[in-house]
C-alpha positions in Angstrom: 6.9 23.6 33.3 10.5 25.0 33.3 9.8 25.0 36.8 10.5 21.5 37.4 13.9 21.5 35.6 15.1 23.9 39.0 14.3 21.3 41.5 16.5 18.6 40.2 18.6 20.1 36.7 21.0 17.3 36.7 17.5 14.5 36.3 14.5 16.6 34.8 11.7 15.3 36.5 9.6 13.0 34.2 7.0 15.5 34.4 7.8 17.3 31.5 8.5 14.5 29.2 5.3 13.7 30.1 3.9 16.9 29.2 5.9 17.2 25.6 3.9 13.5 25.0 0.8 15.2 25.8 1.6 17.9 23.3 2.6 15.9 20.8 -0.7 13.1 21.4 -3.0 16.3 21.2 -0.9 17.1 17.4 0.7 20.1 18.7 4.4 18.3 18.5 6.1 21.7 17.3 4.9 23.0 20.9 6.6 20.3 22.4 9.7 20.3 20.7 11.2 23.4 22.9 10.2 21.1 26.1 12.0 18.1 24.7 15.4 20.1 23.8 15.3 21.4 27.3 15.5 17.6 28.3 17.7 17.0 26.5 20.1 20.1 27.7 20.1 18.6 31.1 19.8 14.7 30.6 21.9 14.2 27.0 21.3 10.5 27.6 17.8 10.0 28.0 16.8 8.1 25.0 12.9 8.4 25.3 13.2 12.1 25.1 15.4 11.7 21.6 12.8 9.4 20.6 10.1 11.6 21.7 11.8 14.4 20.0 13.0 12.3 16.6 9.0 11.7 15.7 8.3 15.4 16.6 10.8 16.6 14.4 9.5 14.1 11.4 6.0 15.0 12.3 6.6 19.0 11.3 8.7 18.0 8.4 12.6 18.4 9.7 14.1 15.0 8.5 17.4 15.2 8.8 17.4 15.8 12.6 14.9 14.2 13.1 16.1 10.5 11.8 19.3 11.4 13.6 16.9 11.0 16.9 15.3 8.0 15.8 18.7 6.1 16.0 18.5 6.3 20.1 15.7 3.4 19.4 18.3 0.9 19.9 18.9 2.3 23.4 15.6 1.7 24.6 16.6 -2.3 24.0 17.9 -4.2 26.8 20.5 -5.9 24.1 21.3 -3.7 21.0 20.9 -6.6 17.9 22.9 -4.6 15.8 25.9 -6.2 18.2 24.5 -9.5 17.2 26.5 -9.8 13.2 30.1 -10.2 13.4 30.2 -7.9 10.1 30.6 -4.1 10.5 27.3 -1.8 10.2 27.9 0.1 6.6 28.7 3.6 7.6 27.8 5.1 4.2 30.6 4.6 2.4 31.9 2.9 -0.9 30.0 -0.3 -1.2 30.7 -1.5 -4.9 31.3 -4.8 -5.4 30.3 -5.3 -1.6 27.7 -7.5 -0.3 25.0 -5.9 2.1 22.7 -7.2 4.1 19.5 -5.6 5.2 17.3 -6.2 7.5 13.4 -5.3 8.7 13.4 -4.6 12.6 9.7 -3.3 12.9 6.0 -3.9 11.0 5.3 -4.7 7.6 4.2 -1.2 6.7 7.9 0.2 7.6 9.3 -2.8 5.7 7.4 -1.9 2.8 7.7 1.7 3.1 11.8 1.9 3.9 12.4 -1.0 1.2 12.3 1.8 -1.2 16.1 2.5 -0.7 17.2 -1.1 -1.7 16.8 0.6 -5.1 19.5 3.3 -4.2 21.7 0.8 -2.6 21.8 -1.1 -5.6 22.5 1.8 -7.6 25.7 2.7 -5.7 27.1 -1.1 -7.4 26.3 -3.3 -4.2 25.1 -6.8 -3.8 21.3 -6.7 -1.9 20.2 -9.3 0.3 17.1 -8.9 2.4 15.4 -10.1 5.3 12.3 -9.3 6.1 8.9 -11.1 7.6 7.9 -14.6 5.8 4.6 -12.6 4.5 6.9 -10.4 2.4 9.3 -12.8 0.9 7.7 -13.7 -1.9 6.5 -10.0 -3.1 10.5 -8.4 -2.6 11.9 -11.4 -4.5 10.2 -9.8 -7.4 12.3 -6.7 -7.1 15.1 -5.8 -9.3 17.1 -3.9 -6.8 16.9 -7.2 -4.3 19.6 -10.0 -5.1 18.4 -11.8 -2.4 15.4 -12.6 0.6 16.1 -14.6 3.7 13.2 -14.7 5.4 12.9 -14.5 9.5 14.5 -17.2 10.7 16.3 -18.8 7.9 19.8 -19.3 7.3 21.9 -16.0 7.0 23.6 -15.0 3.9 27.6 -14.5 3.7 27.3 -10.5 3.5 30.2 -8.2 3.9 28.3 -5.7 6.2 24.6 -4.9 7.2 22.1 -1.9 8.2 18.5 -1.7 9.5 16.4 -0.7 6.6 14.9 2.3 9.0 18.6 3.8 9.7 19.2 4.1 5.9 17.2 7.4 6.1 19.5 8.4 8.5 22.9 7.4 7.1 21.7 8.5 3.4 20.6 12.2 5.1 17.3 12.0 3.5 15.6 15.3 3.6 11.4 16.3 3.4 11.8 17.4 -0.4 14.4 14.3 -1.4 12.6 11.3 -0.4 13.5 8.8 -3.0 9.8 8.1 -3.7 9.4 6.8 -7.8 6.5 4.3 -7.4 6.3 1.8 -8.1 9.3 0.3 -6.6 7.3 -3.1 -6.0 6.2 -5.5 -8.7 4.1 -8.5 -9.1 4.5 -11.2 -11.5 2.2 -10.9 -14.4 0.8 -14.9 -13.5 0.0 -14.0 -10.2 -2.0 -10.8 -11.4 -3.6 -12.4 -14.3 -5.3 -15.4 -11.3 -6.7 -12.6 -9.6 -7.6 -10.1 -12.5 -10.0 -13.3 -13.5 -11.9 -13.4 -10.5 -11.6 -9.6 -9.5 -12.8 -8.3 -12.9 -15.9 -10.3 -12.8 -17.1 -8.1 -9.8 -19.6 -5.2 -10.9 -19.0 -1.5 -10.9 -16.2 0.3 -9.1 -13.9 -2.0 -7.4 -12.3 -0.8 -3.7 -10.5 -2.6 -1.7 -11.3 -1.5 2.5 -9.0 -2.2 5.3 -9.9 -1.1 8.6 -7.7 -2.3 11.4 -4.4 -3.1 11.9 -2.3 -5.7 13.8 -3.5 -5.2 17.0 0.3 -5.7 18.5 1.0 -2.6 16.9 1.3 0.1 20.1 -0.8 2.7 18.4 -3.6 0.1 16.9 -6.1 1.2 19.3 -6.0 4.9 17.7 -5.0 4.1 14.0 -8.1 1.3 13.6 -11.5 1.2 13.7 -14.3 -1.3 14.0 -15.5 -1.8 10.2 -19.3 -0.5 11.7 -17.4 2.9 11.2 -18.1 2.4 7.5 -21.8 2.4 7.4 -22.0 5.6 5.4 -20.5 4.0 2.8 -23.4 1.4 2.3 -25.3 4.3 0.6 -23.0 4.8 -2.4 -24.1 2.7 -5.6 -22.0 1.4 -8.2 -19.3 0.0 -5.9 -18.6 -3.3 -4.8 -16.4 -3.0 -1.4 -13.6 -5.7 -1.4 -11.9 -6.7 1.7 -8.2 -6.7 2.3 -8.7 -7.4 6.0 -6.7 -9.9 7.2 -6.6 -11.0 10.7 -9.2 -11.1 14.0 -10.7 -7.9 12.7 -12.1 -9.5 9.0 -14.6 -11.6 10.9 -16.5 -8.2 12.1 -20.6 -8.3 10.8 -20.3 -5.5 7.6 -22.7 -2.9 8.4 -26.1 -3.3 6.9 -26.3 -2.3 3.1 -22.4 -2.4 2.8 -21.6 -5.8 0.6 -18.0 -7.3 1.1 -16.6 -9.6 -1.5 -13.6 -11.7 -0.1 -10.6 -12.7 -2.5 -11.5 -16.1 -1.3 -9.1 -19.0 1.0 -6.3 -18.8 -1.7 -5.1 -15.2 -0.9 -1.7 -16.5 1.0 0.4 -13.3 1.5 1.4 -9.7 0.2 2.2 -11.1 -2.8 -1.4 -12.0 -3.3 -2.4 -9.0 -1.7 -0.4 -6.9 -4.1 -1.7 -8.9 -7.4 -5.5 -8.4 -5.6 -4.6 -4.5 -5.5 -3.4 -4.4 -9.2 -7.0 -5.5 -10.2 -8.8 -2.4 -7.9 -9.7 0.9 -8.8 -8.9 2.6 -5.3 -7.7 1.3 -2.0 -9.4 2.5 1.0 -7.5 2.1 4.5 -6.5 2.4 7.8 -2.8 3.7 8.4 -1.5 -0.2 7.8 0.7 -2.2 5.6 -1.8 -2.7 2.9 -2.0 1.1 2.4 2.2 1.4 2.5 1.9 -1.9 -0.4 -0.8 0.1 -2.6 1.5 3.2 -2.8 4.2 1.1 -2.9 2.5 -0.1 -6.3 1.6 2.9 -7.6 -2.1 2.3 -7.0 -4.8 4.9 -5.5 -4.9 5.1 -2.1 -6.3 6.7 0.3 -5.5 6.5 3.9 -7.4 7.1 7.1 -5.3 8.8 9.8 -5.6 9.0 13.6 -5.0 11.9 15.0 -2.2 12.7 16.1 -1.0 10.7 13.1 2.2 8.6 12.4 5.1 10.4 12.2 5.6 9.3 8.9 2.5 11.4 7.3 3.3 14.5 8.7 0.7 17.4 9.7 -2.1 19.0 7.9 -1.6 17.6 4.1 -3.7 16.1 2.0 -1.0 14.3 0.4 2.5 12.2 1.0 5.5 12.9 -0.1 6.7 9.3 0.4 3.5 8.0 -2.5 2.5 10.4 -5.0 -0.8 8.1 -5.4 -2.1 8.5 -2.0 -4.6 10.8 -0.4 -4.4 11.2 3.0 -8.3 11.5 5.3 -7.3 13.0 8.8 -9.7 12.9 11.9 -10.6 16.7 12.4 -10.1 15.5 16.4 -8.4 12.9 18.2 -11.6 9.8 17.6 -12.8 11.5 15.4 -13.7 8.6 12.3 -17.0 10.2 11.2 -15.6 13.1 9.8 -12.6 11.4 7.7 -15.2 9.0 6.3 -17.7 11.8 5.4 -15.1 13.0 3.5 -14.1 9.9 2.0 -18.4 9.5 1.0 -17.8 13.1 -0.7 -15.3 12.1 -2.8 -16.7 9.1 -4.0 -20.1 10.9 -5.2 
């Protein structure tokens, strides 16, 4: 491939971009990471190479440079809405006494994963409003470190200036073996979990809670979920009774034959209910989506079924995450690959 960089050095052909993606899609992103720098050498502007780059660097565990990467996200936007507050973007430093607003730009999993550093934030003497999706309100308003939640579309706050809650990692230099991750950082009020306990606790045996797709908007949701036949292997197992936390298209999918689903029930509204639903489970079993960020998020067992390649956010070959200490991670031994991850998950629950 170096090849191509001779025929035009000033504009590398799209070629090898294309062939650091392919590296990093077959989970070989350290291989691709000399490609991408190359790129970059020639073409220091070319924002889907940092980007490329950014989750390659996450991927193999080298934060620091790799948030830095992430930040040419806002390039890739015809209009950059950090332009779109009058107030400054907080550039890290003294905030006491200030008001700060921040905001959720992507899914609910990264708003529940990144929400983490409101804690932090607070901690440093500042004022901490929110927004985030309408689904979500209810559950942050709970939290200490959040003063307060504007939902999507509501009135803004007076704030004094405002970050993305995915550029704190950035800003804040977080590093692989300094991720702010005490759990839980997410609460739910002790009526809300008492409703559900009522009706949860009267299920027999084991109680897991199964998600198996995703929002299908998501770019990757074709890789990172799977139809819920997947889970026939788990119809064998007794002393369980499966609960679903599917939400969405995908919860009307037949169960496989054997595998029982009890549903919460046309009163389960959002996360909050979600999270009071989780608090009454033994184990959470699920697709890389929100509802696995929200059980670690809660300090609740977890554990997640991963695409290969996976997010960038779960790294490569652990069994663990560093950003939930309560969650086990099930990789595909091969891009596809469910079967394997779920015979592992029927091991475990023997």
């Amino acid at each position: 491939m170096p090849e191509l960089l001779a025929i035009r050095p000033r504009r590398p052909a799209p070629a090898l971009l294309d062939h650091a993606n392919a590296l990093r899609r077959a989970g070989r992103p350290e291989e691709a990471i000399p490609h991408l720098r190359q790129i970059l050498r020639h073409q220091p502007d070319w924002a889907e190479a940092h980007l490329v780059l950014g989750e390659c660097l996450l991927l193999t565990g080298h934060f620091l440079p790799g948030w830095q990467e992430l930040e040419w996200r806002w390039r890739m936007l015809p209009n950059d809405p950090r332009a779109d507050f009058p107030q400054p973007l907080w550039d890290g430093g003294n905030i006491a006494g200030k008001r700060i607003f921040l905001w959720a730009e992507q899914g609910f999993g990264d708003t529940i994963q990144f929400i983490r550093y409101a804690t932090l934030i607070k901690n440093l003497g500042a004022t901490v409003l929110v927004e985030c999706q309408a689904p979500l309100a209810r559950l942050l308003a709970g939290s200490r470190a959040i003063d307060g939640i504007v939902p999507y579309g509501a009135p803004l706050p007076a704030f004094d200036c405002h970050l993305p809650l995915q550029s704190i990692p950035a800003l804040l230099n977080t590093p692989l073996d300094s991720i702010p991750n005490e759990v839980p950082y997410l609460t739910v009020p002790g009526q809300l979990v008492a409703h559900w306990r009522e009706r949860i606790q009267s299920l027999p045996g084991k109680r897991i809670g199964l998600v198996w797709a995703g929002n299908p908007q998501q770019s990757n949701d074709r890789n990172r979920s799977m139809p819920l036949s997947k889970f026939k292997p788990l119809a064998g197992l007794s002393g369980i009774t499966w609960v679903s936390l599917q939400k969405g298209d995908a919860a009307s999918q037949p169960a496989p034959s054997g595998l029982g689903l009890a549903h919460p029930g046309t009163d389960w509204l959002d996360f909050a209910d979600t999270a009071a639903i989780i608090q009454s489970l033994d184990l959470v079993v699920s697709v890389d989506t929100a509802v696995a960020h929200l059980a670690g998020a809660l300090a609740r067992p977890v554990w997640t079924l991963l695409c290969t390649p996976p997010d960038y956010r779960w790294l490569l070959d652990r069994q663990n995450s560093p950003w939930y200490p309560t969650m086990r991670l099930y990789r595909q031994a091969a891009p596809g690959d469910w079967d394997s991850a779920i015979r592992r998950v029927v091991r475990d629950l023997l």
